[in-house]
GUTOR-73436 format. One record per residue (C-alpha): x, y, z; residue in one letter. Coordinates in steps of 0.25 Angstrom, whole numbers, plus 5000, padded with zeros to 4 digits. Layout:
<atom c1="X" c2="Y" c3="Z" code="A"/>
...
***
This chain:
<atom c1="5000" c2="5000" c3="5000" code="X"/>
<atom c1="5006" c2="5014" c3="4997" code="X"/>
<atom c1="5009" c2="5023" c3="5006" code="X"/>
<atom c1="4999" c2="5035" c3="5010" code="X"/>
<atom c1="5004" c2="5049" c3="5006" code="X"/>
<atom c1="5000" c2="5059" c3="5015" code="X"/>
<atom c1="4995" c2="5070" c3="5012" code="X"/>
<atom c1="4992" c2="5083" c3="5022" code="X"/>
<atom c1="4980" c2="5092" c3="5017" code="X"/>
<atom c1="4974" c2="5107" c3="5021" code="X"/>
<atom c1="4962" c2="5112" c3="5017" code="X"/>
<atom c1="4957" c2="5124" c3="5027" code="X"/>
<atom c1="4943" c2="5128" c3="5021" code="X"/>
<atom c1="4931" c2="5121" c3="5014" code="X"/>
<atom c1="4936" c2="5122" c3="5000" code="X"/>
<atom c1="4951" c2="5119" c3="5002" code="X"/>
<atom c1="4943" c2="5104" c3="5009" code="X"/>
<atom c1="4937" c2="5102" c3="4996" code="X"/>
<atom c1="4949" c2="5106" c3="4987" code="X"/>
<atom c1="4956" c2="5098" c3="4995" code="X"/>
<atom c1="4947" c2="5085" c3="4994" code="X"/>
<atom c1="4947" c2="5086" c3="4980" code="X"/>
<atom c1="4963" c2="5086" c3="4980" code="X"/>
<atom c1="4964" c2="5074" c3="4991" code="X"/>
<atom c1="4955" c2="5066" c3="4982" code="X"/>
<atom c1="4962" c2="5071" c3="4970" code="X"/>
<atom c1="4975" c2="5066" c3="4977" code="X"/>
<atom c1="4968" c2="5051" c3="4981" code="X"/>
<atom c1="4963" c2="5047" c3="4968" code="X"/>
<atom c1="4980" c2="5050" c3="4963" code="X"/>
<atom c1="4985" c2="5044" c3="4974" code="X"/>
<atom c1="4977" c2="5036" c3="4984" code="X"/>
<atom c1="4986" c2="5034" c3="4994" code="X"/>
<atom c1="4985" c2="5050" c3="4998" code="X"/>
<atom c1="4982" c2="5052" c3="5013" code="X"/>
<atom c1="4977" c2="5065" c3="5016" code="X"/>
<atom c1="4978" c2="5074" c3="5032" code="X"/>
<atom c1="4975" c2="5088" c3="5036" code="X"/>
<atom c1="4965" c2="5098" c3="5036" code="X"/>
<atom c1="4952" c2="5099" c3="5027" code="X"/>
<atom c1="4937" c2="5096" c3="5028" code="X"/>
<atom c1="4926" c2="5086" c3="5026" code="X"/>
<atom c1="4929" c2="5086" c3="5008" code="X"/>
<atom c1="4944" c2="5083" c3="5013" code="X"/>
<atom c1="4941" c2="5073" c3="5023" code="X"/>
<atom c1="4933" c2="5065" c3="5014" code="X"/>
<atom c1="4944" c2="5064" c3="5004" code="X"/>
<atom c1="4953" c2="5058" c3="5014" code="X"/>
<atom c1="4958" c2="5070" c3="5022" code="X"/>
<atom c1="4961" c2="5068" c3="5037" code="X"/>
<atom c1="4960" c2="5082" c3="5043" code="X"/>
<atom c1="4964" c2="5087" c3="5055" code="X"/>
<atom c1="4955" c2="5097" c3="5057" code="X"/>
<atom c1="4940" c2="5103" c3="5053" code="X"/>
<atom c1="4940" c2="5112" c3="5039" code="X"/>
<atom c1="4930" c2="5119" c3="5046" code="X"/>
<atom c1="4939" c2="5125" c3="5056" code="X"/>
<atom c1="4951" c2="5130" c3="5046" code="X"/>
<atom c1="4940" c2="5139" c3="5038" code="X"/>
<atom c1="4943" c2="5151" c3="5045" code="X"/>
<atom c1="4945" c2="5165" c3="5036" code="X"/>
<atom c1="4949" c2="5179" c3="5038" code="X"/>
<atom c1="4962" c2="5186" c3="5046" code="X"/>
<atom c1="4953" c2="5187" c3="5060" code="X"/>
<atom c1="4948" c2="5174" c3="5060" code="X"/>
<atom c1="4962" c2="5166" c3="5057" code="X"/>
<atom c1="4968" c2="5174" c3="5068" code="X"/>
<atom c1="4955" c2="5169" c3="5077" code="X"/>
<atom c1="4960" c2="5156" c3="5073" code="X"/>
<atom c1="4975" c2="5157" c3="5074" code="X"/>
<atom c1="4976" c2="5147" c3="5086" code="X"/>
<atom c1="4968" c2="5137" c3="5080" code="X"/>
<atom c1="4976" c2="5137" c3="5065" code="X"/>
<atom c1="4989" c2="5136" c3="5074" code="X"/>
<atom c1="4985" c2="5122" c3="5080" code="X"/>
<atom c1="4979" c2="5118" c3="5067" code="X"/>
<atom c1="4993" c2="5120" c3="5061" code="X"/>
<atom c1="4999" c2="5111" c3="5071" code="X"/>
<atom c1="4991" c2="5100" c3="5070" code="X"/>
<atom c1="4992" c2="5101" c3="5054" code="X"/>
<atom c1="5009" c2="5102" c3="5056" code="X"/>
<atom c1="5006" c2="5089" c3="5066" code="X"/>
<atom c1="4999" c2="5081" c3="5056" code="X"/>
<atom c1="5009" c2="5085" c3="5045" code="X"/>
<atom c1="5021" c2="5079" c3="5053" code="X"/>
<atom c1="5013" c2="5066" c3="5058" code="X"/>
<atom c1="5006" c2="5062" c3="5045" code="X"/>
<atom c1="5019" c2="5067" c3="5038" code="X"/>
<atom c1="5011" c2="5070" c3="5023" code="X"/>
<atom c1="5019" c2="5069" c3="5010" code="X"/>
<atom c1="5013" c2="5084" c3="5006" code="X"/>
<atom c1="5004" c2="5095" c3="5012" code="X"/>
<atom c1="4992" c2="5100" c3="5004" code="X"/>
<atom c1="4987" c2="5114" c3="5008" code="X"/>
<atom c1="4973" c2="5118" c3="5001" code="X"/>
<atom c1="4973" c2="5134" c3="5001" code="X"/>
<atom c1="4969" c2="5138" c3="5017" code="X"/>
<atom c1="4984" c2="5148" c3="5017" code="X"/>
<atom c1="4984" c2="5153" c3="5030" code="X"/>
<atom c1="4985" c2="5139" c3="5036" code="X"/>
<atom c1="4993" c2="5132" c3="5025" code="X"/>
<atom c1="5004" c2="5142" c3="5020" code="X"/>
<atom c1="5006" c2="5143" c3="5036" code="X"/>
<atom c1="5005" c2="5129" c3="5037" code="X"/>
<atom c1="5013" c2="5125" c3="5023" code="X"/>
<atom c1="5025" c2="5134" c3="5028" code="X"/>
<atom c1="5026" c2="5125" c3="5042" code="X"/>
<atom c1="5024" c2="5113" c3="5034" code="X"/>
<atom c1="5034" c2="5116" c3="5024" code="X"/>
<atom c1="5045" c2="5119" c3="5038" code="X"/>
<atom c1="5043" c2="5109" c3="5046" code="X"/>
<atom c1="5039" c2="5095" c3="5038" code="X"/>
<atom c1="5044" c2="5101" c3="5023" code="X"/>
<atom c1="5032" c2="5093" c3="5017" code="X"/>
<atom c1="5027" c2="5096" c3="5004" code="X"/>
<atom c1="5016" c2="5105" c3="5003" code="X"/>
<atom c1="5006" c2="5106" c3="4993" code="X"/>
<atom c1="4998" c2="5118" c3="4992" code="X"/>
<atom c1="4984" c2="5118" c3="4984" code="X"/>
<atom c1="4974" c2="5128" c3="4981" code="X"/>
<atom c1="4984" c2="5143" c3="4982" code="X"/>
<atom c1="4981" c2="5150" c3="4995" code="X"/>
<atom c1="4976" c2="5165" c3="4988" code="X"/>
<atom c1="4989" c2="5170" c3="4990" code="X"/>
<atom c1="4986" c2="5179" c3="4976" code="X"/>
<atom c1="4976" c2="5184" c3="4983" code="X"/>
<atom c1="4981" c2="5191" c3="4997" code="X"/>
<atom c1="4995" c2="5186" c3="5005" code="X"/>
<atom c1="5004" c2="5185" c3="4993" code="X"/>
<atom c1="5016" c2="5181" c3="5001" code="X"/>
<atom c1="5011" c2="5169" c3="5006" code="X"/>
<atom c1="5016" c2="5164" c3="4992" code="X"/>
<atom c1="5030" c2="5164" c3="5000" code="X"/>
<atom c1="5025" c2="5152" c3="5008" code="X"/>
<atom c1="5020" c2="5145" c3="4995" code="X"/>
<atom c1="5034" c2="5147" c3="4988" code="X"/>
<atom c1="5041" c2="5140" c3="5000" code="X"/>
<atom c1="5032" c2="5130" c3="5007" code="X"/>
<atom c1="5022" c2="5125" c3="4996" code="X"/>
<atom c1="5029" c2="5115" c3="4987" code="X"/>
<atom c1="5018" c2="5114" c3="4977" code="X"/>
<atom c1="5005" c2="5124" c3="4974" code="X"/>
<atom c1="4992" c2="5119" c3="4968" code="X"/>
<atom c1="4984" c2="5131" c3="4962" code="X"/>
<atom c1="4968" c2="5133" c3="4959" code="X"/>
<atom c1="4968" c2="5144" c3="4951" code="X"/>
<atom c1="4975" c2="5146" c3="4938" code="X"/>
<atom c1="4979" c2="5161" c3="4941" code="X"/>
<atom c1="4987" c2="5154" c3="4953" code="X"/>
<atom c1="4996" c2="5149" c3="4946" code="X"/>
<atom c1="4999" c2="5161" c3="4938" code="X"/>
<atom c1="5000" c2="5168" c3="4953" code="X"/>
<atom c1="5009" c2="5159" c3="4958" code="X"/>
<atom c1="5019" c2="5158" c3="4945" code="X"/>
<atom c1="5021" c2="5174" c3="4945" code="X"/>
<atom c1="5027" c2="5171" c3="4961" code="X"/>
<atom c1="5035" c2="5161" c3="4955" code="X"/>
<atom c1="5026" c2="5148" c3="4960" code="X"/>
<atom c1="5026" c2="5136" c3="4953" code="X"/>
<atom c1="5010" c2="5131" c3="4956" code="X"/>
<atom c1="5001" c2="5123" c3="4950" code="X"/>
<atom c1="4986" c2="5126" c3="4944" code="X"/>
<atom c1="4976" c2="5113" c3="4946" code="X"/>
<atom c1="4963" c2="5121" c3="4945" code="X"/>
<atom c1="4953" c2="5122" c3="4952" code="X"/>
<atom c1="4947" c2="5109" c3="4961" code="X"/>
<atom c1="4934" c2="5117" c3="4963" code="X"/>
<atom c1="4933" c2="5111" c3="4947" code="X"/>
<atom c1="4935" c2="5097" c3="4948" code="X"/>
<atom c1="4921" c2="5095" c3="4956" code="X"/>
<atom c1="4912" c2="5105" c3="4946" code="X"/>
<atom c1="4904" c2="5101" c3="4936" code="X"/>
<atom c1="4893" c2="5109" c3="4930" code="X"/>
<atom c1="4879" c2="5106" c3="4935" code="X"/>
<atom c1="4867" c2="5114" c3="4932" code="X"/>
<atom c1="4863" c2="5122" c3="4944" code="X"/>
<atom c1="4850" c2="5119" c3="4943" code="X"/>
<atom c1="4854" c2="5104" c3="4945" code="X"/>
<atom c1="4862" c2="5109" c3="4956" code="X"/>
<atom c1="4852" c2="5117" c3="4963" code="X"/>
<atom c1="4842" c2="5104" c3="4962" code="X"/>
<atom c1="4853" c2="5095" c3="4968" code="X"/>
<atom c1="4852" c2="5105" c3="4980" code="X"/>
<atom c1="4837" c2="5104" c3="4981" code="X"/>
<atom c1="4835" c2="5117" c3="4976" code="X"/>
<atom c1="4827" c2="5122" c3="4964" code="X"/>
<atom c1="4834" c2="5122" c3="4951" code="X"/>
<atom c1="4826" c2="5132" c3="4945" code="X"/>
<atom c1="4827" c2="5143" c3="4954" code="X"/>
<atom c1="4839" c2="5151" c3="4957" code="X"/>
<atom c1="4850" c2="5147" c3="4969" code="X"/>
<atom c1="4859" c2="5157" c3="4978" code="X"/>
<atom c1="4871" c2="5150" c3="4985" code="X"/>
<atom c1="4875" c2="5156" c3="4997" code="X"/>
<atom c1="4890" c2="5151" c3="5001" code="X"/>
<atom c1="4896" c2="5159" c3="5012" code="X"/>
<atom c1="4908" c2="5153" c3="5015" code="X"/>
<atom c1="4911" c2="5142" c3="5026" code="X"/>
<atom c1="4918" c2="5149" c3="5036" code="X"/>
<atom c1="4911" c2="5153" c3="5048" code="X"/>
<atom c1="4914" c2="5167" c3="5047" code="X"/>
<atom c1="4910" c2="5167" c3="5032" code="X"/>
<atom c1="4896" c2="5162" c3="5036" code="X"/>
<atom c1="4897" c2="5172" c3="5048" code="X"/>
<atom c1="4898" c2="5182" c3="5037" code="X"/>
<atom c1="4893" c2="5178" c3="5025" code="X"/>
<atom c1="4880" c2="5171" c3="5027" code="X"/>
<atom c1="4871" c2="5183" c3="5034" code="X"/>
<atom c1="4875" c2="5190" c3="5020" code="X"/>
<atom c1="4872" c2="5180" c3="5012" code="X"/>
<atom c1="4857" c2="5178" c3="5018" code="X"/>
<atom c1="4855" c2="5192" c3="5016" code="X"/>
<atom c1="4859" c2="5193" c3="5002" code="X"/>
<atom c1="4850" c2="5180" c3="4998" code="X"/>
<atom c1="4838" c2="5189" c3="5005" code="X"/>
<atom c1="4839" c2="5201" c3="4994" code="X"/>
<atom c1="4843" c2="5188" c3="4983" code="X"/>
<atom c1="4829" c2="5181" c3="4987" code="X"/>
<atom c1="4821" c2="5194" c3="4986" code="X"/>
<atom c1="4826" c2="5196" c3="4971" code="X"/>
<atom c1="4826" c2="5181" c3="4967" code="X"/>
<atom c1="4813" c2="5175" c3="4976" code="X"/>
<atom c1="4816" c2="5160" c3="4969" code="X"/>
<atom c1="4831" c2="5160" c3="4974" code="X"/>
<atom c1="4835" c2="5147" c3="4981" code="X"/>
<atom c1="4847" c2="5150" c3="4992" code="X"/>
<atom c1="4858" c2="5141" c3="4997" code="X"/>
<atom c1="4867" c2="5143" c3="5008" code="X"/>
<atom c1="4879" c2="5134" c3="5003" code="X"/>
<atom c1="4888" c2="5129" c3="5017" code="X"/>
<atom c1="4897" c2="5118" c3="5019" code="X"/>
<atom c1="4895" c2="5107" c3="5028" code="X"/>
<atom c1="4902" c2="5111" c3="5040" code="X"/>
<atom c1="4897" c2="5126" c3="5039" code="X"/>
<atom c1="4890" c2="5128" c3="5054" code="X"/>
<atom c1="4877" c2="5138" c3="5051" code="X"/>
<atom c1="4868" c2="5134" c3="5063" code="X"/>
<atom c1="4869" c2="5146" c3="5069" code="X"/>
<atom c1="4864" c2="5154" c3="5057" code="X"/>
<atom c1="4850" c2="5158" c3="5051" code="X"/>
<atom c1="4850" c2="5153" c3="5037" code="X"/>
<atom c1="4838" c2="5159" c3="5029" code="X"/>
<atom c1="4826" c2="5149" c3="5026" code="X"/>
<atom c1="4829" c2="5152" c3="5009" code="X"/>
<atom c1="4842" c2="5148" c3="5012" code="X"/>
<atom c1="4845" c2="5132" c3="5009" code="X"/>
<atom c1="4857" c2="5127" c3="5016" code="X"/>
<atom c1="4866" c2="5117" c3="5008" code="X"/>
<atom c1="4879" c2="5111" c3="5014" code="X"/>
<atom c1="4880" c2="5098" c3="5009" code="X"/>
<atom c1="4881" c2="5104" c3="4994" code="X"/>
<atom c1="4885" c2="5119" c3="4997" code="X"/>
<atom c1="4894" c2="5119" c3="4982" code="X"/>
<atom c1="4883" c2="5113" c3="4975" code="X"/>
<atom c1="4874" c2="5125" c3="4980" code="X"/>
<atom c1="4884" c2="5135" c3="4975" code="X"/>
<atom c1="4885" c2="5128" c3="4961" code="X"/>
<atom c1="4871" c2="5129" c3="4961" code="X"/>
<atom c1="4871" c2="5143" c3="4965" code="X"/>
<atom c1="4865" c2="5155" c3="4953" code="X"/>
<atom c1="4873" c2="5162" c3="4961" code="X"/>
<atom c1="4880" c2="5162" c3="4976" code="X"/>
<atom c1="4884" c2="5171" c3="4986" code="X"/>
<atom c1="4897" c2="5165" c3="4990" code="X"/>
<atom c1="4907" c2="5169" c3="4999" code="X"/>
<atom c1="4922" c2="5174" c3="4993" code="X"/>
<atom c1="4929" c2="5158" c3="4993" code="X"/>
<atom c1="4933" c2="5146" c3="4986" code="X"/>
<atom c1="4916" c2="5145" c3="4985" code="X"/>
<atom c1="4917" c2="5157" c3="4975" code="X"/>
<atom c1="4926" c2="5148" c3="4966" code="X"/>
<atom c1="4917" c2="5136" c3="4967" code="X"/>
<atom c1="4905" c2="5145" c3="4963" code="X"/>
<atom c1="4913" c2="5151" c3="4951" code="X"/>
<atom c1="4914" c2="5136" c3="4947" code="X"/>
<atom c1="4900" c2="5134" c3="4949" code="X"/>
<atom c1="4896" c2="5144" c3="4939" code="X"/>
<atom c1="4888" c2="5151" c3="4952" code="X"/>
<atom c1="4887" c2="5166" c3="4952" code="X"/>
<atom c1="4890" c2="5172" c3="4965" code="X"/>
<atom c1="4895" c2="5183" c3="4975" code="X"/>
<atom c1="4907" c2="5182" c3="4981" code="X"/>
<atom c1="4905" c2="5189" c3="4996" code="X"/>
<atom c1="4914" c2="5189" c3="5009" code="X"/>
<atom c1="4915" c2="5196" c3="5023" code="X"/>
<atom c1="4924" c2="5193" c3="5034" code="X"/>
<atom c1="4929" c2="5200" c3="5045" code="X"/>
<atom c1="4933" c2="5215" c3="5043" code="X"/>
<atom c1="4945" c2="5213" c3="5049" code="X"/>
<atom c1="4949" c2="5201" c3="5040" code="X"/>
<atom c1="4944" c2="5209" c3="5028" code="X"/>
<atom c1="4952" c2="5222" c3="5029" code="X"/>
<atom c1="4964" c2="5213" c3="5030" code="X"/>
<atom c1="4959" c2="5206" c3="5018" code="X"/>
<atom c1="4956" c2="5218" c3="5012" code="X"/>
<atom c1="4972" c2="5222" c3="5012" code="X"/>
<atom c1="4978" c2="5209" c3="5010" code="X"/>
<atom c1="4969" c2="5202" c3="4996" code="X"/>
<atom c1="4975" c2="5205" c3="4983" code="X"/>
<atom c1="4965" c2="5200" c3="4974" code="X"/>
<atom c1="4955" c2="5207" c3="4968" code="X"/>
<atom c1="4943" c2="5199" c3="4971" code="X"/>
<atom c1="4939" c2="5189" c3="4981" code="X"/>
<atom c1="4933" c2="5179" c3="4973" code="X"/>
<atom c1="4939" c2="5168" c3="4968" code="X"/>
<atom c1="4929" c2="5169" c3="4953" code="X"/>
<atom c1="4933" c2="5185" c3="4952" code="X"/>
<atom c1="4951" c2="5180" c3="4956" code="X"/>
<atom c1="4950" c2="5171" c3="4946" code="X"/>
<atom c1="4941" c2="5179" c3="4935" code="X"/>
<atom c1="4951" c2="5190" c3="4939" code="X"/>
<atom c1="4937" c2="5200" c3="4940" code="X"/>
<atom c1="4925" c2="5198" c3="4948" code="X"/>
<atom c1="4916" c2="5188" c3="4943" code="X"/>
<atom c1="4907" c2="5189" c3="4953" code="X"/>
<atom c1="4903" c2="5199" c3="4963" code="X"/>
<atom c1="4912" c2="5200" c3="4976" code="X"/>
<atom c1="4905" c2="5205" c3="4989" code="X"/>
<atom c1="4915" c2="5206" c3="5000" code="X"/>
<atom c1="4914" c2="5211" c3="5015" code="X"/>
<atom c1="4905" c2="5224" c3="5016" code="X"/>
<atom c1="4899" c2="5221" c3="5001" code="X"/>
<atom c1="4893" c2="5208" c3="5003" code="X"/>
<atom c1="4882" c2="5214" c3="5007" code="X"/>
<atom c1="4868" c2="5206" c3="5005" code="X"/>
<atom c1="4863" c2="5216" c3="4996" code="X"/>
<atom c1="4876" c2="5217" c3="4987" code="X"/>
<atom c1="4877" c2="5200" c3="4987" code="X"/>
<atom c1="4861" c2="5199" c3="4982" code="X"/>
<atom c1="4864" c2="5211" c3="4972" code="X"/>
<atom c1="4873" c2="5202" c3="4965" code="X"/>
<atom c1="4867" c2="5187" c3="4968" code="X"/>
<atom c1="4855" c2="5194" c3="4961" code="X"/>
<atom c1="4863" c2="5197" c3="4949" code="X"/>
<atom c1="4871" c2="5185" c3="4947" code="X"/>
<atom c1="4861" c2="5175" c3="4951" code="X"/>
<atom c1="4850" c2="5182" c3="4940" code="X"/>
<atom c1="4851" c2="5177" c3="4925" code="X"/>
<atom c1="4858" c2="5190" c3="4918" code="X"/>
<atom c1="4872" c2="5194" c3="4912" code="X"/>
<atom c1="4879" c2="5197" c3="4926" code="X"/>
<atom c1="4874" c2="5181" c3="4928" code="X"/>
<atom c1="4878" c2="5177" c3="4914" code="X"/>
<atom c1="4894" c2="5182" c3="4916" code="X"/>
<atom c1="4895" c2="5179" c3="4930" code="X"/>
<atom c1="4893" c2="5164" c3="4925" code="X"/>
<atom c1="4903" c2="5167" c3="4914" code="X"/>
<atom c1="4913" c2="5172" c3="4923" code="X"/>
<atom c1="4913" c2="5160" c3="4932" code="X"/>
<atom c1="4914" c2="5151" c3="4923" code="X"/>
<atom c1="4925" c2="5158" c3="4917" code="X"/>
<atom c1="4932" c2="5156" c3="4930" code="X"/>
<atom c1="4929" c2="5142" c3="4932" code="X"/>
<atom c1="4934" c2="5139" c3="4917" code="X"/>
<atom c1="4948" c2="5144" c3="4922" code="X"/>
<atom c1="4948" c2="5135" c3="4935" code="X"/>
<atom c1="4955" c2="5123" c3="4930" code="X"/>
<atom c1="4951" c2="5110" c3="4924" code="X"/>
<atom c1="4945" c2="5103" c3="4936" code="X"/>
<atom c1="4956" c2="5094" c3="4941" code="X"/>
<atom c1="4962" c2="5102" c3="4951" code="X"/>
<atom c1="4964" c2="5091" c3="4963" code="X"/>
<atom c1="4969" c2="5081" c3="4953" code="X"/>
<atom c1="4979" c2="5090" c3="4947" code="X"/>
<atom c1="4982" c2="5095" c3="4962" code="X"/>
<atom c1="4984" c2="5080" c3="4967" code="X"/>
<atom c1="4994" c2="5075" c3="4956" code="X"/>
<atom c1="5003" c2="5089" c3="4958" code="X"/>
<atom c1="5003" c2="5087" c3="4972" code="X"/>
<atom c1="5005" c2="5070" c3="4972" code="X"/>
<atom c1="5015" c2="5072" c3="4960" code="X"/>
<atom c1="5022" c2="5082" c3="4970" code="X"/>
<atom c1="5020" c2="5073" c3="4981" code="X"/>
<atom c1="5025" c2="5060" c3="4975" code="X"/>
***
C-alpha cells in the first residue's frame, strides 16, 4: 500500500471552504493517497478534510474587530504550527484568508521550511502592496483566479500561474424559471435574492437594510417573490425576518442563480452572481472606524469583483452612508424590470464570466501543486 501524502489546508471563510473542497477533490481523484488536515468548514470536511477548528469562528472582517479578536487568532496559530510539526505534511495549502496565512506562511517558512502553496491571491493589487515581500520569499509556488493577476504579478517580477476561476467548474446554464421552480417558488413571476454576507457583523449591518429596501421594491413590483439567501450555519434566531420573505439555506447559491436580480453584499458572492447572469447591487457597511481606514489604505477603484474585473462599473456600487433602502430599491427596480439598462447589464456580466477561464481551475491547480510536490 502506498504511503499517504499529507497535505496541511487553510481555508478562513465560507467561500475559500468551497474552493478548497473542490481543489482537495481535484487533488483525490490525481492522487488517492492525499490525506488532508487544517482549518475549513463543512464542503471541506466532507471532501476528507480533518479540521482543527470551526470555519465559522475565522470569518471575522474589519480592523476593529481582528483587533477584538487578537488573543483568540494567537492560540489558533499555535495549534495550527502544533499540527504542522506533528502531522509533518509534505506542503502547506493556504486559500486566500492573508491576514492569517501570510503571517502564518512567514512562521512556517522559518521554522519547518516546508513547501507552501498559496492558492486563490490575497488582494494585495487591491490595498497592502508590500505584503508582495512575504510572497516573494515564503511562497514557493502561487496559483491565481483572475487573468489580470497574473499580469499584476509579472510586472513585480513574480512567476505565478492563472488556473481560472473554480467558481466555473460547477456552473451550468439553467433557465431560471427551472431554478425558481426547484425552489418552490413560481416560475413565472419575478424573484429578488437577498444575500447579505455570512459574517455576524454583516448581518448586524446589512439585513435591516436589506428588508427595508424589499418594502419600496414590493410597493413598485406587488408580484415580487423575496428570498433571503443564508448559509447553513448562519445563526438568525434573534432576528425579525419579514412574512414575504422566504428563507432558503439549504440551497442559498441556487437562490442567487435564480435571482432577476439581487441585493448582495461587496464579496466573492458578487463573483458567483456575475457567473449567474444575476443582475445585482453591490452594498456594504461596516464599522466607521474600520471604513475610514479602508478608505485611506484601497487602491482600486471599485469594490466589486464584476466592476475590478470589467475595469468599469457594471453594476451599481452602494457602500456605507449610500446603501441606503431608497438608493438600493431605486436601482433593484431598474435592473430587475425588462428594458436597456437590463438588457446591457446582462451583457456585461456575461462578458465578465467569458474572461473567467475554462472551468477547470481545481484540476489544473491540483496537478501544478502534485507536480511541484512530487
Amino acid at each position: 500500500m502506498s504511503p499517504l501524502r499529507k497535505f496541511f489546508v487553510i481555508a478562513g471563510e465560507v467561500s475559500g471552504d468551497i474552493h478548497g473542497a473542490l481543489l482537495m477533490d481535484a487533488m483525490k481523484q490525481l492522487d488517492s493517497t492525499c490525506e488532508f488536515t487544517g482549518i475549513g468548514g463543512s464542503e471541506m470536511e466532507v471532501a476528507g478534510l480533518s479540521s482543527l477548528v470551526p470555519l465559522e469562528k475565522m470569518s471575522v472582517m474589519g480592523f476593529v474587530e481582528v483587533l477584538k479578536h487578537l488573543c483568540f487568532f494567537k492560540d489558533i496559530e499555535r495549534r495550527v504550527l502544533e499540527s504542522i510539526a506533528t502531522e509533518n505534511p509534505e506542503r502547506i495549502i493556504l486559500i486566500d484568508y492573508p491576514g492569517f496565512n501570510l503571517r502564518l506562511a512567514e512562521k512556517v517558512k522559518r521554522k519547518y521550511n516546508i513547501p507552501i502553496t498559496y492558492y486563490i491571491s490575497p488582494q494585495i493589487w487591491a490595498w497592502k502592496e508590500k505584503r508582495i515581500n512575504i510572497i516573494k520569499q515564503y511562497v514557493d509556488q502561487m496559483l491565481v483566479i483572475f487573468p489580470f493577476e497574473k499580469k499584476w504579478y509579472a510586472e513585480r517580477g513574480v512567476d505565478v500561474e492563472w488556473v481560472g476561476h473554480p467558481y466555473l467548474e460547477e456552473w451550468k446554464s439553467t433557465p431560471k424559471s427551472d431554478l425558481k421552480s426547484q425552489l418552490g417558488l413560481d416560475p413565472e413571476k419575478p424573484l429578488l435574492t437577498l444575500f447579505p454576507g455570512s459574517r455576524k457583523q454583516e448581518l448586524d449591518n446589512h439585513l435591516t437594510i436589506c428588508f427595508d429596501a424589499t418594502k419600496k421594491v414590493y410597493a413598485e413590483i406587488s408580484d415580487i417573490q423575496i428570498v433571503l439567501g443564508l448559509a447553513p450555519n448562519v445563526d438568525i434566531e434573534s432576528i425579525q425576518i419579514p412574512e414575504n420573505i422566504m428563507i432558503e439555506r439549504t440551497h442559498p447559491r441556487r437562490a442567487l442563480e435564480a435571482a432577476d436580480a439581487a441585493i448582495v453584499a461587496s464579496g466573492t458572492s458578487t463573483l458567483e452572481a456575475t457567473i449567474y447572469g444575476t443582475p445585482m447591487v453591490i452594498i456594504y457597511k461596516m464599522n466607521p472606524l474600520s471604513w475610514w481606514i479602508s478608505k485611506l489604505l484601497v487602491k482600486t477603484r471599485f469594490a466589486g469583483m464584476p466592476n475590478l474585473i470589467a475595469d468599469r462599473i457594471i453594476v451599481p456600487e452602494l457602500l456605507q452612508s449610500a446603501a441606503s433602502p431608497k438608493a438600493i430599491s431605486k436601482q433593484i427596480i431598474r435592473l430587475i424590470n425588462p428594458g436597456l439598462a437590463r438588457d446591457n447589464t446582462l451583457q456585461n456580466l456575461n462578458n465578465v464570466r467569458e474572461a473567467l477561464g475554462d472551468g477547470h481551475a481545481s484540476s489544473k491547480a491540483a496537478t501544478l501543486i502534485l507536480g511541484k510536490s512530487a
